[in-house]
Backbone atoms as SQL, in Angstrom:
CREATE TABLE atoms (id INTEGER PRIMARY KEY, chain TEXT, resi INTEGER, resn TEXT, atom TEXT, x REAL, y REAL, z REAL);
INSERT INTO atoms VALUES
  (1, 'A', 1, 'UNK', 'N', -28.488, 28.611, 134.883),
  (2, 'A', 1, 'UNK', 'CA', -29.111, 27.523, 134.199),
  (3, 'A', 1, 'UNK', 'C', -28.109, 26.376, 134.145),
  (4, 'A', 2, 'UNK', 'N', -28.609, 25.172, 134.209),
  (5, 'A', 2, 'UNK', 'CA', -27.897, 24.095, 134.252),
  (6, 'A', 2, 'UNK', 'C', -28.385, 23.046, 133.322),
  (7, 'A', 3, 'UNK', 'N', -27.396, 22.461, 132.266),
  (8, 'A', 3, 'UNK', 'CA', -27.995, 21.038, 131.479),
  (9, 'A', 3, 'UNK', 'C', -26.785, 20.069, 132.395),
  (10, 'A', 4, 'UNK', 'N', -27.538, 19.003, 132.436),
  (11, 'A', 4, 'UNK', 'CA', -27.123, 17.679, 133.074),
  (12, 'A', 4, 'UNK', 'C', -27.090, 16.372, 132.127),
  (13, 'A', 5, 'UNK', 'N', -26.288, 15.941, 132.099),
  (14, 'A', 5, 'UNK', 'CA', -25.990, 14.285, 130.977),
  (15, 'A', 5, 'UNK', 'C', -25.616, 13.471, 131.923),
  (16, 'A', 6, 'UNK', 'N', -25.797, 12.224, 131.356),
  (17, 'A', 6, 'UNK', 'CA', -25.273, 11.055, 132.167),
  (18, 'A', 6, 'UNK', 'C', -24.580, 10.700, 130.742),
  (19, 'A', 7, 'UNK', 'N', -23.359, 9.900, 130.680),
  (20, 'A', 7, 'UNK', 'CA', -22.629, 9.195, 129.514),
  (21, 'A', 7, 'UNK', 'C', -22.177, 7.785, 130.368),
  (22, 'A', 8, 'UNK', 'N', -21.796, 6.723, 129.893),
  (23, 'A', 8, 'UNK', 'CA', -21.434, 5.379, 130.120),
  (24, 'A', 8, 'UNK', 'C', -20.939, 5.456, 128.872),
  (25, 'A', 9, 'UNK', 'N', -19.494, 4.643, 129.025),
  (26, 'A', 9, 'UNK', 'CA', -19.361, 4.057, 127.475),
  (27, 'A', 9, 'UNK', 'C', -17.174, 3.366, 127.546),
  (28, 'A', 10, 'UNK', 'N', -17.250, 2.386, 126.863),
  (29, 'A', 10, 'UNK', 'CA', -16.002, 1.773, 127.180),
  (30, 'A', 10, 'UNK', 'C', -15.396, 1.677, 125.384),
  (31, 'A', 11, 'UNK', 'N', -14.053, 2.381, 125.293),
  (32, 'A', 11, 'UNK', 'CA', -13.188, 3.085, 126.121),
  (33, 'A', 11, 'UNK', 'C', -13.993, 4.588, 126.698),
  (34, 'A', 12, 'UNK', 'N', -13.562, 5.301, 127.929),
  (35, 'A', 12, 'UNK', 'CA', -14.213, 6.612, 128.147),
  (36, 'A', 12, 'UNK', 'C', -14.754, 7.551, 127.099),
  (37, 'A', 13, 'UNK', 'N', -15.923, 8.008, 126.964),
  (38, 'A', 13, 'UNK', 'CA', -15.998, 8.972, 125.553),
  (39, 'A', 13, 'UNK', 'C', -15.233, 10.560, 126.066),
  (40, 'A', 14, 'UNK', 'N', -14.805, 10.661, 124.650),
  (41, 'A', 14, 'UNK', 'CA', -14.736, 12.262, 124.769),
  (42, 'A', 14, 'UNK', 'C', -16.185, 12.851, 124.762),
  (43, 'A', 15, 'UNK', 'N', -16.297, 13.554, 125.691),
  (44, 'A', 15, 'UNK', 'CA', -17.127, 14.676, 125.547),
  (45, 'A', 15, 'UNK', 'C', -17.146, 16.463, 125.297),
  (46, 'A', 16, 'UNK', 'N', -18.333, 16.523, 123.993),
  (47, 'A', 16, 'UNK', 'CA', -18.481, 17.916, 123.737),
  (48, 'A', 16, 'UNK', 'C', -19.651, 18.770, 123.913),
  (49, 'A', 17, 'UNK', 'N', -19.830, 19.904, 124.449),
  (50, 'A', 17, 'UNK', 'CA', -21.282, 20.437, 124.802),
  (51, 'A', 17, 'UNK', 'C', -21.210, 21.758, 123.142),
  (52, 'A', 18, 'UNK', 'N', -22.039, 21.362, 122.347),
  (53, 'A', 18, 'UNK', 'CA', -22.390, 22.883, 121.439),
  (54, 'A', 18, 'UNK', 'C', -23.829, 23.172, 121.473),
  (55, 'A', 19, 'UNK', 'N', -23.632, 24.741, 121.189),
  (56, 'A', 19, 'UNK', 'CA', -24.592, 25.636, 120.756),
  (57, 'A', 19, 'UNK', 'C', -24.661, 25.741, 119.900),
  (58, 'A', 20, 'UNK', 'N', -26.067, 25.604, 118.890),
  (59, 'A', 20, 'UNK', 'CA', -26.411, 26.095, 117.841),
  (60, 'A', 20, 'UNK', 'C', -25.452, 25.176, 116.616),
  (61, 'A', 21, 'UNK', 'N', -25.245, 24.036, 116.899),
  (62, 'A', 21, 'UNK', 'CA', -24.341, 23.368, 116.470),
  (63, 'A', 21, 'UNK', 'C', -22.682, 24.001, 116.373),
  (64, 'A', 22, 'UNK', 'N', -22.265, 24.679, 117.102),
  (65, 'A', 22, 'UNK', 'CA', -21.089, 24.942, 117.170),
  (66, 'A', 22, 'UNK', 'C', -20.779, 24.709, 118.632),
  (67, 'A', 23, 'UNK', 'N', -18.745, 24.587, 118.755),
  (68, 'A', 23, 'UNK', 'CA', -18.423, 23.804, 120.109),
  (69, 'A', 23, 'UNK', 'C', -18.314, 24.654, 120.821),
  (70, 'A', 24, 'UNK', 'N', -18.881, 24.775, 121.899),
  (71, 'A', 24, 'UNK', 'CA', -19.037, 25.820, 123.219),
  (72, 'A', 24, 'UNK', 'C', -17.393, 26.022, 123.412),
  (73, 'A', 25, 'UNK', 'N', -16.960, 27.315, 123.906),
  (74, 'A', 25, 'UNK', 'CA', -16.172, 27.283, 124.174),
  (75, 'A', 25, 'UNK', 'C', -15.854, 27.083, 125.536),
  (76, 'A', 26, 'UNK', 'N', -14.405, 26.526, 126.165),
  (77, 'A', 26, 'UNK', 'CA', -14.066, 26.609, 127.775),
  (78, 'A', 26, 'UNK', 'C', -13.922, 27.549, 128.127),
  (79, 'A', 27, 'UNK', 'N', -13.504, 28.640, 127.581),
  (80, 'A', 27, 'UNK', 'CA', -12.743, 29.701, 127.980),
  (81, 'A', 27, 'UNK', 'C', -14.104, 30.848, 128.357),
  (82, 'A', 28, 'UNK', 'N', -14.840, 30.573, 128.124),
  (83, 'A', 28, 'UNK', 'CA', -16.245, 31.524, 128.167),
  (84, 'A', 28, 'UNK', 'C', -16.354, 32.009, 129.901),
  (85, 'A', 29, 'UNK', 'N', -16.208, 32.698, 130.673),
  (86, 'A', 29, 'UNK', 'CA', -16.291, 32.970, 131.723),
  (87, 'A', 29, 'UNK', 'C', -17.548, 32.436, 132.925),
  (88, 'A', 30, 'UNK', 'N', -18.239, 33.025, 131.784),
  (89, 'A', 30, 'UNK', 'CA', -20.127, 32.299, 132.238),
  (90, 'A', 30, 'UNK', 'C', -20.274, 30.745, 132.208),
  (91, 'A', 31, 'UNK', 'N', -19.418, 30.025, 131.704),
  (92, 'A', 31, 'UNK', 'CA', -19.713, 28.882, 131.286),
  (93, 'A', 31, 'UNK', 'C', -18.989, 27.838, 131.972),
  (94, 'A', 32, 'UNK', 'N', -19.415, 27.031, 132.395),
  (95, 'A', 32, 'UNK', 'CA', -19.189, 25.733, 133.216),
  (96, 'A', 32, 'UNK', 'C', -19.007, 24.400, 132.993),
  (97, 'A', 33, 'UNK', 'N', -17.898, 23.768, 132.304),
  (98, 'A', 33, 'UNK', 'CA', -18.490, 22.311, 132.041),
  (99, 'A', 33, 'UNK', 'C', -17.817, 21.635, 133.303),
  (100, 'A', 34, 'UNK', 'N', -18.602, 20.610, 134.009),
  (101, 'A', 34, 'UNK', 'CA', -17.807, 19.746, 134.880),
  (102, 'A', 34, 'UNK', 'C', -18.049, 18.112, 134.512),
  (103, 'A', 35, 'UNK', 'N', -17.449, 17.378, 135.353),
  (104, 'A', 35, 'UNK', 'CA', -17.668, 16.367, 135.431),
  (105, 'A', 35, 'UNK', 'C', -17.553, 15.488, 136.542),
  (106, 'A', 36, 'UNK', 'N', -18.363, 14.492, 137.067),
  (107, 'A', 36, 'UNK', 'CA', -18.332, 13.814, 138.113),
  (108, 'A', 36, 'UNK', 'C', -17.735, 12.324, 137.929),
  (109, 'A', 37, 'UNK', 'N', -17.431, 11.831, 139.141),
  (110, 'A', 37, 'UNK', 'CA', -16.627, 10.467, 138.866),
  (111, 'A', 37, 'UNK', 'C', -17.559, 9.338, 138.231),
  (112, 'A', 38, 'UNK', 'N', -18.672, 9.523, 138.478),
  (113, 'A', 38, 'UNK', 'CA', -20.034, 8.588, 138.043),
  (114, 'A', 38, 'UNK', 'C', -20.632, 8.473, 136.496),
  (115, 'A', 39, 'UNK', 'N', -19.852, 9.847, 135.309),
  (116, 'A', 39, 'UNK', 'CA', -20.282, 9.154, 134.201),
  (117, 'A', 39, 'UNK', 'C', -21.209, 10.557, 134.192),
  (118, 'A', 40, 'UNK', 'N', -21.560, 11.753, 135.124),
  (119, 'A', 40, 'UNK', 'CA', -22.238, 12.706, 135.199),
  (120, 'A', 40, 'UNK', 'C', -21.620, 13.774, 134.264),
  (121, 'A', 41, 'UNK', 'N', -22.253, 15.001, 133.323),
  (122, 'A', 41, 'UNK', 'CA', -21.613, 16.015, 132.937),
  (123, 'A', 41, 'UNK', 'C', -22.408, 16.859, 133.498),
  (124, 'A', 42, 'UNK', 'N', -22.004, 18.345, 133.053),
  (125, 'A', 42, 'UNK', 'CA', -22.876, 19.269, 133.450),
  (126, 'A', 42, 'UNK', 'C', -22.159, 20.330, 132.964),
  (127, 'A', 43, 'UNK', 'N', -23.725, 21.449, 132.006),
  (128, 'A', 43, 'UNK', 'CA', -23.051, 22.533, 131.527),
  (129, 'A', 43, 'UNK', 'C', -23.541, 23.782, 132.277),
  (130, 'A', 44, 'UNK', 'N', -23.196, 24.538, 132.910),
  (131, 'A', 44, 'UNK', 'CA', -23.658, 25.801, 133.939),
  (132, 'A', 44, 'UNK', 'C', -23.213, 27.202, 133.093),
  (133, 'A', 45, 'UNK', 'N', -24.614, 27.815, 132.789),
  (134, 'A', 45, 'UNK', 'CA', -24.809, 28.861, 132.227),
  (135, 'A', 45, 'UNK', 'C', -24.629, 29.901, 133.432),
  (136, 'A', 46, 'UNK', 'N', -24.065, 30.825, 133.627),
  (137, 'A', 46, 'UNK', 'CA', -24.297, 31.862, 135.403),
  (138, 'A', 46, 'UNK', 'C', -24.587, 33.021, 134.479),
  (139, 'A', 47, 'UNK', 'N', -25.454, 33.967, 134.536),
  (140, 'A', 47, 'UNK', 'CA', -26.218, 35.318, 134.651),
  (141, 'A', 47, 'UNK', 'C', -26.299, 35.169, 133.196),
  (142, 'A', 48, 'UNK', 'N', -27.653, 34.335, 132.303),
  (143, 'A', 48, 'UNK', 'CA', -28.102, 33.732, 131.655),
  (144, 'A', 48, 'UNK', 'C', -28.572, 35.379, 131.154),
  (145, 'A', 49, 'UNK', 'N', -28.304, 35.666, 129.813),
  (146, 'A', 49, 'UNK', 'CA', -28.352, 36.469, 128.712),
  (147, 'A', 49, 'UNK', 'C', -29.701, 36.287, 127.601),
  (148, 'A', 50, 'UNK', 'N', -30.339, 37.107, 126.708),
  (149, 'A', 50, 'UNK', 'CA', -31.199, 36.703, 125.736),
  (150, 'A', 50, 'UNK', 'C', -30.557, 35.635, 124.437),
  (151, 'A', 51, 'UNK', 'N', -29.583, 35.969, 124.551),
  (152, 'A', 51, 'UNK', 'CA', -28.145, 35.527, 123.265),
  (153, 'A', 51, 'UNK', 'C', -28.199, 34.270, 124.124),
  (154, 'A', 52, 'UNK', 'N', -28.471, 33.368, 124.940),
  (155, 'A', 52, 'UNK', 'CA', -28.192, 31.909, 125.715),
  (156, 'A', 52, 'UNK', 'C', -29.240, 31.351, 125.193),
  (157, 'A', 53, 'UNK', 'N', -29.999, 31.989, 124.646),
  (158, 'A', 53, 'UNK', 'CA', -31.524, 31.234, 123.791),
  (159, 'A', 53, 'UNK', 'C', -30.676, 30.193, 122.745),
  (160, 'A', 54, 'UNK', 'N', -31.336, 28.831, 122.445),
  (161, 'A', 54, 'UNK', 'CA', -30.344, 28.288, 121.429),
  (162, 'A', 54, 'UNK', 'C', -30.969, 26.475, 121.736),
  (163, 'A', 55, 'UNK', 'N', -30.455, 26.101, 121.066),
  (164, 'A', 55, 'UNK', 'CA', -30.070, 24.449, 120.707),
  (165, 'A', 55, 'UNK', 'C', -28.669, 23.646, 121.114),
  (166, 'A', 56, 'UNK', 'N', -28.804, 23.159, 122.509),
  (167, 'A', 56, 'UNK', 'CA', -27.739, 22.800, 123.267),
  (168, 'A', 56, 'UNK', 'C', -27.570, 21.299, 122.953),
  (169, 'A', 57, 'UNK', 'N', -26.570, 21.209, 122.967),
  (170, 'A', 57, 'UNK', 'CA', -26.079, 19.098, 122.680),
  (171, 'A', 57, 'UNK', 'C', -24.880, 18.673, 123.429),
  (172, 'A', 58, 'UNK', 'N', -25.203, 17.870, 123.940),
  (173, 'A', 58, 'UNK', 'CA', -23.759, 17.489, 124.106),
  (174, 'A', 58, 'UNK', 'C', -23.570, 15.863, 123.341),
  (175, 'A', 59, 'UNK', 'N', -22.169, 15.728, 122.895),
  (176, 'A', 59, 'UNK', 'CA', -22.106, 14.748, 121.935),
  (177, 'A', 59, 'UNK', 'C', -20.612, 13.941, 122.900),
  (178, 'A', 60, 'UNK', 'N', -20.989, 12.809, 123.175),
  (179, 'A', 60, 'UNK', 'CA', -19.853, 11.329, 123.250),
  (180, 'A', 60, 'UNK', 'C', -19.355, 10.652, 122.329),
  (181, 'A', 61, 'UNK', 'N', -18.070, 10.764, 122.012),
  (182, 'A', 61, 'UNK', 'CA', -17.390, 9.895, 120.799),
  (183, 'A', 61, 'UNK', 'C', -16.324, 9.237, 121.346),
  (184, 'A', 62, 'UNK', 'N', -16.648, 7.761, 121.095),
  (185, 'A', 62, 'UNK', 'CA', -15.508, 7.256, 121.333),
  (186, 'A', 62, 'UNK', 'C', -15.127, 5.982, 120.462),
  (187, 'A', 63, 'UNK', 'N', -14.468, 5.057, 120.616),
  (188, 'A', 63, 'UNK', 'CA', -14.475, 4.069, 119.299),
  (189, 'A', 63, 'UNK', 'C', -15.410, 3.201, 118.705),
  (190, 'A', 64, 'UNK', 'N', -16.488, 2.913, 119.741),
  (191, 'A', 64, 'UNK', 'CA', -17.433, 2.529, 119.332),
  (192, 'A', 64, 'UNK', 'C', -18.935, 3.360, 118.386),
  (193, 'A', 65, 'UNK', 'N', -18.499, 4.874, 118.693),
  (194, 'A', 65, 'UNK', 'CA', -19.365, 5.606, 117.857),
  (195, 'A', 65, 'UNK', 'C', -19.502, 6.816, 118.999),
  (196, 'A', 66, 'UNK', 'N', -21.028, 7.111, 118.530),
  (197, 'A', 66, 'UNK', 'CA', -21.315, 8.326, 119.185),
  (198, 'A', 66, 'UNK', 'C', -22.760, 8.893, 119.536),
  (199, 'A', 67, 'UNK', 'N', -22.941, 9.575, 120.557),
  (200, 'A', 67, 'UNK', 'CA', -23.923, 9.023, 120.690),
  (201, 'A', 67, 'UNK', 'C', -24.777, 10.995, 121.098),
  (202, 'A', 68, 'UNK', 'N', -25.496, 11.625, 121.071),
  (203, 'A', 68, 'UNK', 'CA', -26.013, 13.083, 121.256),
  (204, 'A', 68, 'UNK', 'C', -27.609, 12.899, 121.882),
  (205, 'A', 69, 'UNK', 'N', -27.459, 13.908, 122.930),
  (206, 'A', 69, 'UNK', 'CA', -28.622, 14.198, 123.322),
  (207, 'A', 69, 'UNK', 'C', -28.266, 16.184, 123.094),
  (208, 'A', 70, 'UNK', 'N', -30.358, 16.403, 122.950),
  (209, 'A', 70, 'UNK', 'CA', -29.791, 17.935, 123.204),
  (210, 'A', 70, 'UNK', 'C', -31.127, 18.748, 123.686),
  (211, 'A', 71, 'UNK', 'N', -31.514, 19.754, 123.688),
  (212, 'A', 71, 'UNK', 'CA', -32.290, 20.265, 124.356),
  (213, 'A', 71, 'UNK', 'C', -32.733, 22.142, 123.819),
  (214, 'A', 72, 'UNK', 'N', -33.564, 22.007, 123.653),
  (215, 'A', 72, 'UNK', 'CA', -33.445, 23.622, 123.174),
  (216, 'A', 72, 'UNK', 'C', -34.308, 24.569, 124.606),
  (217, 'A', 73, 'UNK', 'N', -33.209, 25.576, 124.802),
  (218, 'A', 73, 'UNK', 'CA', -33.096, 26.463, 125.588),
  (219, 'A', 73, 'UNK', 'C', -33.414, 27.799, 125.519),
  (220, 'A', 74, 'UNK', 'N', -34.623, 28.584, 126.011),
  (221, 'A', 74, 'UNK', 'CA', -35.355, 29.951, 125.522),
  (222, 'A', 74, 'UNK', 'C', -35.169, 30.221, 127.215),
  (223, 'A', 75, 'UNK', 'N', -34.815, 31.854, 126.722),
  (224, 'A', 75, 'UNK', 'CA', -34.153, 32.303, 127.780),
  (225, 'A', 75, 'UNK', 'C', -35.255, 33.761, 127.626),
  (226, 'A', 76, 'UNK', 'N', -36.081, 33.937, 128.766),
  (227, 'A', 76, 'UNK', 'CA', -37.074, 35.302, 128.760),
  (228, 'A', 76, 'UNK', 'C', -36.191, 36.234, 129.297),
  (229, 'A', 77, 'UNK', 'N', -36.400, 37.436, 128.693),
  (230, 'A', 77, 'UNK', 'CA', -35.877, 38.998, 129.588),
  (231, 'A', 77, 'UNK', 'C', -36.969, 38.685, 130.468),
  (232, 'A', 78, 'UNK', 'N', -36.451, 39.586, 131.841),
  (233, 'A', 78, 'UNK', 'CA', -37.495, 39.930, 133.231),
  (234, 'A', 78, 'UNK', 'C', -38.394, 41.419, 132.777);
């Protein structure tokens, strides 16, 4: 599974992706954040679990403020 953001914003924002309102971790094996030179993010879920069900956000902060999009994510057993 894949969520995709676009961000723009001057100075660069930090960006954060959470679940369930808490901050995803990097270290998660399954879990993917990248980024492209264009302002693109992207969070990559690989061998997507019932527990990946949830309320995904990713949030931009930078001096001018901040700004969240998010998406809620239901994940079926086969």
């Amino acid at each position: 599974m894949k969520l995709n953001v676009q961000i723009t914003g001057r100075p660069k924002p930090k960006v954060e992706w959470l679940k369930d309102n808490k901050p995803i971790s990097k270290y998660d094996r399954r879990l993917k954040m990248e980024e492209d030179f264009i302002g693109g993010y992207a969070l990559t879920i690989r061998d997507t679990i019932d527990h990946d069900s949830g309320e995904y956000a990713c949030v931009a902060t930078n001096s001018a403020g901040q700004a969240t999009c998010s998406a809620t994510v239901n994940i079926e057993s086969k």
